[in-house]
SETORRO-356678 format. One line per 4 residues: their letters; for each residue x, y, z of N, C-alpha, C. Coordinates in steps of 0.05 Angstrom, whole numbers, m for minus. Last residue first. Layout:
N
a) X/Y/Z/X/Y/Z/X/Y/Z  ...
***
This chain:
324
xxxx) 1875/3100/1305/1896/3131/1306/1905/3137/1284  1833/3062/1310/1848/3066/1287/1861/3096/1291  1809/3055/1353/1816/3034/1350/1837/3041/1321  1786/3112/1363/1803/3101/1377/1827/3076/1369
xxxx) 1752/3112/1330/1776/3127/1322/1789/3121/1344  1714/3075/1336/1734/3068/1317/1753/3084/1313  1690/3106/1387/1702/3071/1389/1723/3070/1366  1669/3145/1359/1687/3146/1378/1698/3125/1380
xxxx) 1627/3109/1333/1649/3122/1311/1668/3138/1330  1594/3087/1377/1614/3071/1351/1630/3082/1336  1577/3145/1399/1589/3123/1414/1610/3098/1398  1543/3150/1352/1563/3166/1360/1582/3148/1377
xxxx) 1501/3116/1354/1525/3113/1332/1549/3127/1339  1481/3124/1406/1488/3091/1404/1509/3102/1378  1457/3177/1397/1484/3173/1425/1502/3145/1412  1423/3152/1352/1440/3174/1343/1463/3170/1364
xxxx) 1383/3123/1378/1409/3110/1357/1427/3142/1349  1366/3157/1412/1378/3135/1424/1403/3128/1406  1342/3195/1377/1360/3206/1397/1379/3186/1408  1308/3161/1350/1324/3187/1344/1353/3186/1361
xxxx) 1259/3136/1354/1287/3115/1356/1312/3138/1355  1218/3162/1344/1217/3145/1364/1240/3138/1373  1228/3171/1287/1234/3198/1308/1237/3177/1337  1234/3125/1263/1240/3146/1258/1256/3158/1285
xxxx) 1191/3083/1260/1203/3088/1288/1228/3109/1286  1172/3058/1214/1162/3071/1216/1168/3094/1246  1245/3035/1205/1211/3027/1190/1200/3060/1200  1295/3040/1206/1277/3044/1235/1251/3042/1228
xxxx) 1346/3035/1172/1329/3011/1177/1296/3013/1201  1409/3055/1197/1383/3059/1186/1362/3034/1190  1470/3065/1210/1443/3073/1222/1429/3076/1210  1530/3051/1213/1504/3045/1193/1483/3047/1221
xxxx) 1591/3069/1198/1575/3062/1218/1545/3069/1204  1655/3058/1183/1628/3063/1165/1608/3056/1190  1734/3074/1174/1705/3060/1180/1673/3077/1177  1762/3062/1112/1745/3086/1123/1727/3067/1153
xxxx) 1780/3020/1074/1788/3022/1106/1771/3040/1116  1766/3030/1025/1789/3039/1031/1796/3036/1061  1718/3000/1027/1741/2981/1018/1767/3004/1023  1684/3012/1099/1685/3011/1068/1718/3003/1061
xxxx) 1671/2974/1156/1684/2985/1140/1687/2978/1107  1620/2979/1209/1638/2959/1180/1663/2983/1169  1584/2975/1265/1605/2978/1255/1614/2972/1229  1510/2990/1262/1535/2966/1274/1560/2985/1256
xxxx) 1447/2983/1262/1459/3007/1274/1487/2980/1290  1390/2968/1224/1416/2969/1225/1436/2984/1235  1337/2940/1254/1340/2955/1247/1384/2958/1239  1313/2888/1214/1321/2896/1237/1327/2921/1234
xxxx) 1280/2883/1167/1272/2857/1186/1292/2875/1212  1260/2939/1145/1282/2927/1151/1278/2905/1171  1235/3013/1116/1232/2980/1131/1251/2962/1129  1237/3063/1124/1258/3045/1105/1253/3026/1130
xxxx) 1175/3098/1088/1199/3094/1106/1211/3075/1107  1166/3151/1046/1178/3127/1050/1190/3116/1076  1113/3197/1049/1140/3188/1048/1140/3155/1054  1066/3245/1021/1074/3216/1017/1112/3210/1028
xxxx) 1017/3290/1033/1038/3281/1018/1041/3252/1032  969/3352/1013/974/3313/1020/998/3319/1008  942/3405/1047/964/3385/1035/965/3350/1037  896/3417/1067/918/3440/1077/931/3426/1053
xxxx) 829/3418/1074/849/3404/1075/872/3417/1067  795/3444/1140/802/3447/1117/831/3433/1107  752/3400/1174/773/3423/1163/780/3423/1145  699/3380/1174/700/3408/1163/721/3427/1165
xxxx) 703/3338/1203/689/3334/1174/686/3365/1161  727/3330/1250/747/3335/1228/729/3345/1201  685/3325/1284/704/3345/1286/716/3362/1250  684/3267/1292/671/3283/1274/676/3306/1270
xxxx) 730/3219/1296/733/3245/1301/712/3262/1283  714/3172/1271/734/3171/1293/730/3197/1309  709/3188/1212/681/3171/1231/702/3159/1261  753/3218/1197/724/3238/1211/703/3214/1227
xxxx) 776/3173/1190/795/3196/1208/771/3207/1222  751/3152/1143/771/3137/1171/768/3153/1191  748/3192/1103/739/3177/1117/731/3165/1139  806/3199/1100/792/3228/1110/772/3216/1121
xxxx) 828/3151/1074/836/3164/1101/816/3187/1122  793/3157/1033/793/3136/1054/801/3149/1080  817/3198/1001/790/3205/1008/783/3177/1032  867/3178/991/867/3205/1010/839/3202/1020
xxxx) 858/3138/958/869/3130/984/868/3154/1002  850/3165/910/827/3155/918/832/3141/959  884/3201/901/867/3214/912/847/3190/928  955/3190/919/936/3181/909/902/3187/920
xxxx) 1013/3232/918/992/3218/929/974/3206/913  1079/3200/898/1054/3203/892/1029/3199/901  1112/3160/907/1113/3173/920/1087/3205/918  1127/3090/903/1112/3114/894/1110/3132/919
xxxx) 1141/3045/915/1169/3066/922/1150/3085/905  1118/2993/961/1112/3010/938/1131/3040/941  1134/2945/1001/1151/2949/967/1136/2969/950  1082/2965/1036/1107/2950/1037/1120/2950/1012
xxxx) 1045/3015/1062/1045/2994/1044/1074/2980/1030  1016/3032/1102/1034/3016/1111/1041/2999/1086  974/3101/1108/979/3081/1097/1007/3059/1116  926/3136/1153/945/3127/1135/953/3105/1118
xxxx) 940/3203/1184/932/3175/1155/915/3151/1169  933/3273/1188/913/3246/1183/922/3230/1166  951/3322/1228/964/3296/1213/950/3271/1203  932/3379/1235/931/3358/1246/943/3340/1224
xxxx) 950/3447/1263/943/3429/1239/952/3399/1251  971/3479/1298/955/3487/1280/943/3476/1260  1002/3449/1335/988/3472/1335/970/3478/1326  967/3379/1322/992/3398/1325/974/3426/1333
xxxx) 939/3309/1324/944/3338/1326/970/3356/1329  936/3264/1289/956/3269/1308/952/3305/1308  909/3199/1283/893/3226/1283/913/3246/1290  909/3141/1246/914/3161/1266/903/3194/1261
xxxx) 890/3080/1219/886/3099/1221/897/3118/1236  896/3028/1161/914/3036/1188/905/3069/1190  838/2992/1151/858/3010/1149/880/3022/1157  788/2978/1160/788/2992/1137/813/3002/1132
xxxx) 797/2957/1209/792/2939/1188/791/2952/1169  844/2982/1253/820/2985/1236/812/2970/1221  889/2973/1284/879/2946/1278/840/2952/1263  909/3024/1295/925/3008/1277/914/2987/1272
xxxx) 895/3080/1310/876/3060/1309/890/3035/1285  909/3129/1353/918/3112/1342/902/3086/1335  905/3199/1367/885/3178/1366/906/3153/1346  918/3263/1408/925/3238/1385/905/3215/1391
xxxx) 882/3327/1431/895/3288/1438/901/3268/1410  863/3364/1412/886/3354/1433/907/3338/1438  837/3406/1366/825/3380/1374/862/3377/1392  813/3445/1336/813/3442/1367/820/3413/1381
xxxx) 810/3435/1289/792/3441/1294/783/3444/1326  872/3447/1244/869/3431/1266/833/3444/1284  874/3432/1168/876/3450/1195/860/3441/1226  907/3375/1155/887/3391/1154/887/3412/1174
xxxx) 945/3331/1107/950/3350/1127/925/3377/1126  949/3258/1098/935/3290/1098/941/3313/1115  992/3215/1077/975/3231/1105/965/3250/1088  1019/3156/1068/1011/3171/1057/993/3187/1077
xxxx) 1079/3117/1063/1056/3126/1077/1046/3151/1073  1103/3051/1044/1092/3077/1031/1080/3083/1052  1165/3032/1061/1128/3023/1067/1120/3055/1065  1219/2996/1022/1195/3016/1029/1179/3010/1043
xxxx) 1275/2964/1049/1248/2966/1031/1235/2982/1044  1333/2921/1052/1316/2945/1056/1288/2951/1041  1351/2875/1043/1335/2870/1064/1326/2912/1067  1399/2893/1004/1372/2884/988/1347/2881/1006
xxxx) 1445/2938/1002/1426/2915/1028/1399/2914/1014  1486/2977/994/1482/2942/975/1467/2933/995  1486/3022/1004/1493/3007/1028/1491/2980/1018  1452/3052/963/1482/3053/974/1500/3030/998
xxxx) 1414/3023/962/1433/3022/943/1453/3032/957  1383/3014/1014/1386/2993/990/1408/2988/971  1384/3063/1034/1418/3050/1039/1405/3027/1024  1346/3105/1019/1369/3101/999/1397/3078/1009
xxxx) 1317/3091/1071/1309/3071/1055/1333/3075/1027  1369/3126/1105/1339/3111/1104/1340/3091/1083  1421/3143/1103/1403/3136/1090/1371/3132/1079  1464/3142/1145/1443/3153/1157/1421/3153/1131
xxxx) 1526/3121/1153/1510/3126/1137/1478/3119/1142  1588/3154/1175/1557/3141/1184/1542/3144/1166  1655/3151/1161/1622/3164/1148/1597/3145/1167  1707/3178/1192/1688/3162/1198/1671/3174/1177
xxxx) 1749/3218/1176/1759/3195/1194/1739/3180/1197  1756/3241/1106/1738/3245/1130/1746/3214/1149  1779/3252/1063/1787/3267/1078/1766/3267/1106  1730/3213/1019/1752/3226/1017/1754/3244/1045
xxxx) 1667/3190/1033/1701/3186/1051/1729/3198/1049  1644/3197/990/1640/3212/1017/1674/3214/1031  1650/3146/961/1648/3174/945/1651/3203/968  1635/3106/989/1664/3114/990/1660/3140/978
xxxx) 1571/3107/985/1592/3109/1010/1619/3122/1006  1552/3133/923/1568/3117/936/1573/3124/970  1525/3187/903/1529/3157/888/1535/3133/906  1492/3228/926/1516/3212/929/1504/3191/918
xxxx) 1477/3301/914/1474/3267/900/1499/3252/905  1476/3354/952/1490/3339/930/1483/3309/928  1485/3397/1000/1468/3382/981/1477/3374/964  1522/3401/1071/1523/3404/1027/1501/3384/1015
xxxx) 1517/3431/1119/1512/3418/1110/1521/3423/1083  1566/3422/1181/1560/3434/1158/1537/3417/1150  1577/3448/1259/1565/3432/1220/1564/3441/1199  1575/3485/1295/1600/3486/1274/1594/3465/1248
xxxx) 1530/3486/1331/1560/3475/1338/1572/3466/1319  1504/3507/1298/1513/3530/1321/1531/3513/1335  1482/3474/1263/1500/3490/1253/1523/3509/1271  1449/3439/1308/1482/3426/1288/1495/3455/1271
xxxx) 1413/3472/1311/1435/3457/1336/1456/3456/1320  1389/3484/1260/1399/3513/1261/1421/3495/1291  1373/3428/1254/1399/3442/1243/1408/3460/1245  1334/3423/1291/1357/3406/1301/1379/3420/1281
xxxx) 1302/3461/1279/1319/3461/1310/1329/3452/1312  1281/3443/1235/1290/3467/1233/1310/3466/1255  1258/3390/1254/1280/3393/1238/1292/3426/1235  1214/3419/1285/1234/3402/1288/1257/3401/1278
xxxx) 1187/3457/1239/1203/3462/1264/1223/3445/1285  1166/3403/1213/1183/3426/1201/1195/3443/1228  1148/3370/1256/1176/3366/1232/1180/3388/1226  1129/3379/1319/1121/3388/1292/1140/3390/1273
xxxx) 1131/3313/1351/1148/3333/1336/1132/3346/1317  1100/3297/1421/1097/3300/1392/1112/3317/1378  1111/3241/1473/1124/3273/1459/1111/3273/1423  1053/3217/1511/1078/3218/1491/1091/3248/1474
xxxx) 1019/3184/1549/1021/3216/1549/1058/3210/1529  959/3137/1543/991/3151/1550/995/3174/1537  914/3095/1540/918/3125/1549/955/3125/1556  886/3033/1499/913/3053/1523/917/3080/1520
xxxx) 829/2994/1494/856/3011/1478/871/3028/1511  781/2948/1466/799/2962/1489/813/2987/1481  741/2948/1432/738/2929/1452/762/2938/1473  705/2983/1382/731/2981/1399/731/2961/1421
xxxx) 661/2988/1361/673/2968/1350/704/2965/1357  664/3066/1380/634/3037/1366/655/3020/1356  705/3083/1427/679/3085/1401/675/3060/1392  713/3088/1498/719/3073/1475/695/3078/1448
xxxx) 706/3100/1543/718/3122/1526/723/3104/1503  668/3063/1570/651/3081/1559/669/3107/1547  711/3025/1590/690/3025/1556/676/3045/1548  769/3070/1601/747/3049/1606/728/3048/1584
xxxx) 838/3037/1583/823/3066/1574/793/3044/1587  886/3035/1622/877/3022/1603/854/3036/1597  956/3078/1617/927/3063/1635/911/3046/1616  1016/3119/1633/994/3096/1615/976/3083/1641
xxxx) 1039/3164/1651/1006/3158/1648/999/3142/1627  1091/3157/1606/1090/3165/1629/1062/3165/1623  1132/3102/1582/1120/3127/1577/1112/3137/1594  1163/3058/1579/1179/3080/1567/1166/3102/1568
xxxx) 1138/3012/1593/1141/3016/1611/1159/3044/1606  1098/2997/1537/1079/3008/1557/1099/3025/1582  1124/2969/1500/1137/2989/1503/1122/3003/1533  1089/2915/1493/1115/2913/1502/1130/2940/1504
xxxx) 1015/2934/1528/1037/2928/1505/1073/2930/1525  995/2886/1573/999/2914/1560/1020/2912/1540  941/2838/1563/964/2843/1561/970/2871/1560  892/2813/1548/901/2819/1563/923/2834/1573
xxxx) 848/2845/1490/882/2839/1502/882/2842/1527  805/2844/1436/813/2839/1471/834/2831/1475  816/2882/1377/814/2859/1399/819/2846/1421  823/2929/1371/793/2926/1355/792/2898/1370
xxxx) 842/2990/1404/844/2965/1405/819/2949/1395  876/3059/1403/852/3037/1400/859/3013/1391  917/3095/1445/917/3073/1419/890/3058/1431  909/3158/1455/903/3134/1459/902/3126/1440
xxxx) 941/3211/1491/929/3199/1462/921/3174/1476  971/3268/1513/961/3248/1519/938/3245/1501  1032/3307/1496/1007/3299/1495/995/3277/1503  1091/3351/1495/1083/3327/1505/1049/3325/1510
xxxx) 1123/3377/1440/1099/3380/1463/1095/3354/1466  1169/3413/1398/1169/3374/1411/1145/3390/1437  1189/3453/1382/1173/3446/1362/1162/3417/1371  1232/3485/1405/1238/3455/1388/1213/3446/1372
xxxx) 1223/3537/1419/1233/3531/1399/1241/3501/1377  1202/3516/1468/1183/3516/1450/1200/3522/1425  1218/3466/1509/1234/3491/1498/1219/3492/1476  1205/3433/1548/1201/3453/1555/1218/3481/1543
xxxx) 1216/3388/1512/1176/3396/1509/1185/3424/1520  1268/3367/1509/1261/3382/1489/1237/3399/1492  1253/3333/1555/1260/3357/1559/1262/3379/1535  1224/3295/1530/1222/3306/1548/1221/3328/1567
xxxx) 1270/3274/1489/1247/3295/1483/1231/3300/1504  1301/3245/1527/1307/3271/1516/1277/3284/1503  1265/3208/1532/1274/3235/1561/1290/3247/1540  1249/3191/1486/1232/3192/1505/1239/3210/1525
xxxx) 1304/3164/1480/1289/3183/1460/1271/3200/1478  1310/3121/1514/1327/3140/1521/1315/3167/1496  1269/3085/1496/1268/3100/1521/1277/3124/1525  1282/3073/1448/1262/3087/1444/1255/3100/1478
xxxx) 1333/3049/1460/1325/3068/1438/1310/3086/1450  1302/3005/1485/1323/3012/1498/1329/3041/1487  1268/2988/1437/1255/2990/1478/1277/3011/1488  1299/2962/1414/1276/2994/1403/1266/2998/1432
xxxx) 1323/2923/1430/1343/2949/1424/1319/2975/1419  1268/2879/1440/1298/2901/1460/1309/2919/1458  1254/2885/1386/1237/2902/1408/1259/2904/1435  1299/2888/1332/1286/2878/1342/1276/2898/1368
xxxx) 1256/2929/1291/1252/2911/1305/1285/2913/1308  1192/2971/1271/1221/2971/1286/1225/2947/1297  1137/2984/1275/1155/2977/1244/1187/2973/1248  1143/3039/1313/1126/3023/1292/1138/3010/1274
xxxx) 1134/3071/1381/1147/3044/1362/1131/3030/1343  1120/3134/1384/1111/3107/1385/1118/3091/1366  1111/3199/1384/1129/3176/1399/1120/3154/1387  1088/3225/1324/1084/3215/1356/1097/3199/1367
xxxx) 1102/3236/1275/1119/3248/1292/1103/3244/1316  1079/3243/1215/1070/3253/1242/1082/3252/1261  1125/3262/1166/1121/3241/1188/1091/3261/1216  1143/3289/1132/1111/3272/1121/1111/3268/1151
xxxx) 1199/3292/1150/1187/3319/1141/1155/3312/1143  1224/3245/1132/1219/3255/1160/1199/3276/1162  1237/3242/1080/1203/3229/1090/1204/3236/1124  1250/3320/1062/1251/3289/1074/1230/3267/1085
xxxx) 1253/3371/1056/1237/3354/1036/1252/3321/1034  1267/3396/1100/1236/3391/1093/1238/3372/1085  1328/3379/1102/1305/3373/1119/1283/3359/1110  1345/3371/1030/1348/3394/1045/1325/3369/1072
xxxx) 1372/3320/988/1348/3334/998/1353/3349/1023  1417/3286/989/1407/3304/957/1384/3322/966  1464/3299/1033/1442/3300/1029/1436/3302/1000  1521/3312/1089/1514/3307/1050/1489/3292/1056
xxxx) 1542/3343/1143/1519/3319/1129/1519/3325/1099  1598/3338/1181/1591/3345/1149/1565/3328/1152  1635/3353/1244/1611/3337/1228/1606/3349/1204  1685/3340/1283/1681/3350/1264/1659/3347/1244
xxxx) 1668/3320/1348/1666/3315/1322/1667/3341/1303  1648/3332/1406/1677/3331/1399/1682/3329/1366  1601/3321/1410/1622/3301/1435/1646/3307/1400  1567/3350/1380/1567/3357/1408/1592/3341/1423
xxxx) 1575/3326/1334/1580/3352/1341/1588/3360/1372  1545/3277/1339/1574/3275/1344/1586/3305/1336  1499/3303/1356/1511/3281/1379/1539/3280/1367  1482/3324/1303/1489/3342/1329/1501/3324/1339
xxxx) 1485/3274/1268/1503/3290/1264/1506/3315/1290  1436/3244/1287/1461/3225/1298/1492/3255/1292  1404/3279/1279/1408/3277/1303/1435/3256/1303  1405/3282/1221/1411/3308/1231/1418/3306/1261
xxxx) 1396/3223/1201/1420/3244/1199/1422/3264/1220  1330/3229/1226/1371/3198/1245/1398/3213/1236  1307/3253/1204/1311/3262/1233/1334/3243/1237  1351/3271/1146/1328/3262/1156/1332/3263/1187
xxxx) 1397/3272/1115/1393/3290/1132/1358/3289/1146  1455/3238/1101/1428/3238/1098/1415/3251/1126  1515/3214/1115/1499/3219/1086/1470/3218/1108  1566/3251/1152/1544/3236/1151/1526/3243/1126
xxxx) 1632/3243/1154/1609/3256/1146/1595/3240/1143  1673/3265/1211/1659/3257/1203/1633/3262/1192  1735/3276/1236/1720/3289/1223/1696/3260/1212  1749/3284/1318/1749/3270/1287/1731/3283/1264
xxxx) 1758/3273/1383/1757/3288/1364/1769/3270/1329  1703/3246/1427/1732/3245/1413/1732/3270/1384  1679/3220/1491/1690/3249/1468/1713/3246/1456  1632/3189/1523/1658/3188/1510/1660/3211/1490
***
């Protein structure tokens, strides 16, 4: 569907910037308002491996997270994006029959045999998933959105309506700021905290969510690798914390001995905006404006990108239809 309209989107994290190309691309007049530039977004912290975390409900993230999946896909064979497709494995600390509920969105899944499994693993899964290097990521998706006529403005929004002057639709792309702006008390933090080290050769991602010491991953890049982490629920600090960094490093090297001699590059910390669901529906603010709400993706960010971005676009075509 293509319509023409002006619409501004608050918040420039990977759901802003992608839900703002999509309605660039089908016809839209697009504005993103931001208090924070890309980088310095919890998109920016993100390791950035496919995979549904913290997202619910699992139909719509299935459905999401598929159509994400072939677009980045094809993103892999354009190195300017900064998106490579890799094969990882999630570790498993207890016997499952079962494959997981996303298993049918990826390509070379298998069940890993015991002798690729480390000490106190009992199973885990081989699949081949898209990885984003954020800062080049995000670089690509705005230098997209500017080359089809976007804008961006930095500036502190107070409000939804505060946006809406002279614009036919706002999508509000938030993250975890739609607590307040979006009055939704069902939003909340989950602190996560990474390291960022230089990469020692290493390929393959490692996922170890049921560590007993911890939530762990390993996520390689070109040049540097992504070590957490954390999942910690109502903490809005954003401040690393050394003694949690030295765990992770921990974690990370008795997984990967490799690691015990890169060098550590940066720690940081983002928020991601947990949400019993995720929020991607229709409303309207008190001047009438309609308002389309995309946030809520916990830790499923990037995973959920592309899908909920087509899915909002699609609703704010719908409402300029419905309101000429």
């Amino acid at each position: 569907m293509r319509a023409s309209g002006r619409a501004v989107v608050v918040g420039c994290g990977v759901i802003g910037l992608s839900t703002a190309l999509v309605l660039c691309e089908r016809g839209f007049g697009a504005r993103v308002v931001a208090r924070e530039p890309p980088e310095r977004t919890t998109s920016a912290v993100a390791a950035a491996v496919w995979y549904p975390y913290r997202a619910y409900p699992e139909d719509r993230v299935l459905r999401w997270g598929a159509r994400t999946y072939g677009v980045f896909r094809e993103l892999a064979a354009d190195p300017r994006s900064g998106v490579r497709l890799r094969e990882g494995v999630e570790l498993l600390r207890r016997t499952s029959a079962e494959e997981p509920w996303w298993w049918g969105a990826v390509s070379g899944f298998r069940r890993c045999q015991r002798e690729e499994l480390p000490p106190g693993c009992r199973g885990g899964y081989r699949f081949v998933a898209p990885v984003a290097e954020m800062p080049a990521y995000l670089a690509y998706l705005l230098g997209r959105f500017r080359e089809a006529g976007g804008e961006l403005e930095l500036r502190e929004v107070s409000s939804l309506e505060e946006v809406a002057g002279g614009a036919d639709v706002v999508v509000n792309c938030s993250g975890a700021g739609a607590r307040k702006l979006a009055g939704d008390p069902a939003v909340f933090p989950i602190r996560g905290q990474i390291l960022r080290v230089a990469n020692p050769g290493l390929e393959r991602f490692v996922l170890d969510e049921e560590n007993p010491e911890g939530l762990t991953y390993i996520v390689p890049r070109a040049k540097d690798c992504i070590l957490g982490g954390t999942a910690e629920e109502g903490n809005w600090s954003t401040r690393p914390d050394p003694v949690t960094a030295d765990s992770i490093l921990h974690r990370c090297t008795a997984l990967e001995p490799r690691l015990q001699e890169a060098p550590v590059l940066e720690h940081r910390v983002g928020l991601r905006p947990g949400r019993p669901e995720v929020r991607l529906e229709r409303t309207a603010l008190p001047d009438g404006t309609p308002c389309i709400h995309n946030y809520g993706h916990g830790g499923s960010g990037v995973t959920l990108s592309w899908g909920c971005a087509e899915e909002a676009a699609e609703l704010a075509a719908a409402a300029l239809d419905r309101n000429p």
